[in-house]
C-alpha positions in Angstrom: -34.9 23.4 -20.7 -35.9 23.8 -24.1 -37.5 20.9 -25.8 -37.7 22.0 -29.7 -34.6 22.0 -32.3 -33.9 23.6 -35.5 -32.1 21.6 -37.8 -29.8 23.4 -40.6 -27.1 21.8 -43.0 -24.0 23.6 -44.0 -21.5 23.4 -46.4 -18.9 25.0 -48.5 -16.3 23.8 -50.9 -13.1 23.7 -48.1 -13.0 23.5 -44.4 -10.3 22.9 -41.8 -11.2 22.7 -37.9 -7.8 23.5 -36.8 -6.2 21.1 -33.8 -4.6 23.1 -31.4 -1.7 20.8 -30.9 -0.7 20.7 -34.4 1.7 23.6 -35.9 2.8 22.8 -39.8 1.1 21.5 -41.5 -2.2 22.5 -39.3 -4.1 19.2 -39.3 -8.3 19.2 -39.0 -10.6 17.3 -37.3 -13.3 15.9 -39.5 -16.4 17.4 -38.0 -16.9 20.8 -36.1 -16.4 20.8 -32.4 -19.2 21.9 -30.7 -17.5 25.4 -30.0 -17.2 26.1 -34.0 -20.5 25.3 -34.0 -21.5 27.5 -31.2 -19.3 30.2 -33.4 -21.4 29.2 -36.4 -24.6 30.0 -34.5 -23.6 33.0 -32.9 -22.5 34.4 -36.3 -25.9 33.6 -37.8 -27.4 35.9 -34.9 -25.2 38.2 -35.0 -23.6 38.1 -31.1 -21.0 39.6 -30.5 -16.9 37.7 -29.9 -16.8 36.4 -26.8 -20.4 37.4 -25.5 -21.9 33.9 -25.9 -20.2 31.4 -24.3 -22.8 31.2 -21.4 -25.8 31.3 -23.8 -24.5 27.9 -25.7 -23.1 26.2 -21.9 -23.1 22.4 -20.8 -26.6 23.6 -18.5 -28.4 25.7 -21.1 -28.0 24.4 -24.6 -27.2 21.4 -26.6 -26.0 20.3 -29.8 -25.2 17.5 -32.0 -23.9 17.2 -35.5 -24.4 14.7 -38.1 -21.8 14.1 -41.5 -23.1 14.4 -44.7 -20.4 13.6 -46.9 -17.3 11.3 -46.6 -13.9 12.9 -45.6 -11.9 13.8 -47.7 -8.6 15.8 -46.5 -6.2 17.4 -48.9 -3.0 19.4 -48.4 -2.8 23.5 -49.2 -0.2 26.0 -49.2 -1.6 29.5 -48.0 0.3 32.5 -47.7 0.3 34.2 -44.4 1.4 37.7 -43.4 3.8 38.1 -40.6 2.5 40.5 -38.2 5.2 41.3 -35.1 4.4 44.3 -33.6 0.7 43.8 -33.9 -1.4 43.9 -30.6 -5.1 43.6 -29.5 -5.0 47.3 -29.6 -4.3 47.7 -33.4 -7.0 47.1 -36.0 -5.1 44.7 -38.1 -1.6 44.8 -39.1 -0.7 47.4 -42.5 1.8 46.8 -44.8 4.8 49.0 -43.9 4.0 49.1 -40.1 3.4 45.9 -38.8 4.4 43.9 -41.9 8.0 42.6 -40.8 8.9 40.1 -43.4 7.7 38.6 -46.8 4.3 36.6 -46.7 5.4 32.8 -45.1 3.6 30.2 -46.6 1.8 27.7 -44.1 0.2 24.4 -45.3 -2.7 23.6 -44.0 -4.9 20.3 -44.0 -8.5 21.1 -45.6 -11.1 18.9 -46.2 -13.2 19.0 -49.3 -16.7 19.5 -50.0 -17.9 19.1 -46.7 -21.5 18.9 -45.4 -23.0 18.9 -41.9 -26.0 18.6 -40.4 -26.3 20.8 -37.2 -29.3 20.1 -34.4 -28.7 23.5 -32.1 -31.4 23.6 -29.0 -30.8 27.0 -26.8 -32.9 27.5 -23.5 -33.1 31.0 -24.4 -36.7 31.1 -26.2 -35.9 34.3 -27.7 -32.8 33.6 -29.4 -34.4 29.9 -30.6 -37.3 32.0 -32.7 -34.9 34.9 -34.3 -32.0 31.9 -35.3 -34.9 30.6 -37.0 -36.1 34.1 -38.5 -32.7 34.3 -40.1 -32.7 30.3 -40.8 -35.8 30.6 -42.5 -35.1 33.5 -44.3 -31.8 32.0 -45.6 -29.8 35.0 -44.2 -27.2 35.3 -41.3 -25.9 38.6 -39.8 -21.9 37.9 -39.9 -20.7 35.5 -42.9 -21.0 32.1 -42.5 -17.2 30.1 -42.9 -16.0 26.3 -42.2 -13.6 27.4 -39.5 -11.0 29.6 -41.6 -12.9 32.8 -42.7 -11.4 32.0 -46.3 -14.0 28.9 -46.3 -17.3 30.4 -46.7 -20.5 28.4 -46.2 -24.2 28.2 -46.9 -27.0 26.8 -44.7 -30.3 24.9 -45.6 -32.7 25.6 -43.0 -34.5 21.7 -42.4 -37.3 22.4 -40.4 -37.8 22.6 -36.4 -38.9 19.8 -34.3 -39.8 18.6 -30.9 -37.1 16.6 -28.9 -38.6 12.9 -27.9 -35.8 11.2 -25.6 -35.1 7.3 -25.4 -32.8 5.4 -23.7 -31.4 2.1 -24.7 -29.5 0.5 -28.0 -29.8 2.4 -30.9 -28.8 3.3 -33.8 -27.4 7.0 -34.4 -26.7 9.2 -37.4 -25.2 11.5 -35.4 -21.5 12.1 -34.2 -21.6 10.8 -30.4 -19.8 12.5 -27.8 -18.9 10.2 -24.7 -16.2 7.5 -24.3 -16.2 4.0 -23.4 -19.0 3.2 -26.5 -20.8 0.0 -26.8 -20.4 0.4 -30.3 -21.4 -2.7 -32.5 -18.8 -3.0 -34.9 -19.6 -3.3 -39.0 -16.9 -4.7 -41.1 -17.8 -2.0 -43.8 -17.5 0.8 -41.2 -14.5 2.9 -40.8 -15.0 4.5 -37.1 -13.1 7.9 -36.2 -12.6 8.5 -32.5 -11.3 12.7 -31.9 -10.9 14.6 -29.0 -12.3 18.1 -29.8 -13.0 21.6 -27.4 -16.7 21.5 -26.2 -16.8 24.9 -24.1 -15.6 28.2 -24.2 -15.5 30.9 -21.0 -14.5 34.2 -21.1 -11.6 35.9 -19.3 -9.9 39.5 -18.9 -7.5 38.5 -21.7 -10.0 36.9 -24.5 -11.4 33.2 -23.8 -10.0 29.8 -22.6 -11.2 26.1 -23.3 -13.5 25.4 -21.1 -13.4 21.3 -21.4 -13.1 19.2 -24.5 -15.4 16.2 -25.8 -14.5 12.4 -26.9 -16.4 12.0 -30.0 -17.3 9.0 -32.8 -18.5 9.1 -36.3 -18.4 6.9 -39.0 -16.0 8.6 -41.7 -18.5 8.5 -44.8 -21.0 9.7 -42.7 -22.8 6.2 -41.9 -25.0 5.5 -39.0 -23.5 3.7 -36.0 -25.6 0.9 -34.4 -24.8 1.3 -30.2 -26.0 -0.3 -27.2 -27.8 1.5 -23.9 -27.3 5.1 -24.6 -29.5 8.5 -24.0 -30.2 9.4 -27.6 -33.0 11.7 -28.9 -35.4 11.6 -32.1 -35.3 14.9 -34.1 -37.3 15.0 -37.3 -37.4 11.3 -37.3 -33.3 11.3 -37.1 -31.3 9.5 -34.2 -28.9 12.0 -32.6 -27.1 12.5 -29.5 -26.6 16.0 -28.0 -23.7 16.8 -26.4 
């Protein structure tokens, strides 16, 4: 198990980490599950769809984000093109083939100006050392979005640094996966509790949830003071991987 951790911030001016059970208007969760993350990563590297899922699994990586900036959601219209006929085979629908209907307009929930902090550890030595080549180097092999591929993104490499684990009361500037928190509530705190998808696996067909993950954060990106919890110290930050 890999011990070290690079540390990157993203952001971009829109975002929106689609819930699955929602339709219209497609609602986001405040903070990138742990598979848009994995999808973040894997874009940096350059891997390709559906070829990393075992490479970022419960056993051989793990990851933790912290919010940098409060959430803030607002409501947009985005115009969508109707595709029947399409199919997995076809490159993309055309206009005139595969185009059926005119464009229908979908609102979707976006949040603005976000910022994350991402702590990515990957038992695969290799891939640790060329992530940080790119991280370093302030590049990344497929373009870097906040979910939708309309919300680009930047990253700010912040260093790499050794894992030191504690267990006990603590407190955390990280989201924290688990439920049943002994959380020690702050009058001034506004807590956020989301049930997001942690895993991916890969199938004939394309890829399946692979589990989801209870998570907390503190909606203007506070710390959160907890009791007796397995936390870790990263660059002199309190996280807890998930």
């Amino acid at each position: 198990m890999s011990e070290s951790c690079l540390v990157f911030d993203v952001s971009g001016d829109f975002a929106h980490f689609r819930k699955p059970e929602t339709t219209s208007p497609a609602q986001t969760f405040g903070i990138p599950p742990r598979t848009t993350v994995a999808g973040m990563t894997a874009a940096i590297l350059g891997l390709d769809r559906d070829s990393y899922y075992d490479t970022f699994s419960r056993e051989s990586s793990r990851i933790a984000v912290q919010l940098r900036s409060p959430i803030r959601r607002i409501s947009l219209g985005i115009n969508i093109l109707t595709t029947e006929g399409s199919s997995s085979k076809t490159k993309g629908a055309r206009p005139g083939r595969f185009v059926t209907s005119q464009r229908q307009q979908n609102v979707f929930e976006t949040l603005c100006d976000p910022e994350y902090r991402l702590y990515v550890s990957l038992d695969d030595e290799r891939l640790m050392d060329k992530l940080e080549q790119y991280l370093v180097a302030g590049k990344s092999h497929y373009a870097l979005s906040l979910g939708l591929s309309e919300h680009l993104a930047t990253h700010d490499f912040q260093g790499r640094y050794e894992i030191q684990r504690g267990q006990g009361d603590a407190v955390v500037d990280s989201v924290i996966p688990g439920e049943s928190l002994g959380i020690v509530p702050d009058s001034e705190s506004r807590y956020v509790t989301e049930r997001v998808p942690g895993f991916m696996r890969s199938t004939a067909d394309g890829r399946v949830s692979d589990g989801f993950q209870t998570v907390t954060y503190e909606r203007n990106g506070q710390s959160i003071e907890i009791r007796d919890i397995n936390y870790a110290q990263v660059g002199g930050e309190t996280v807890v991987f998930g």
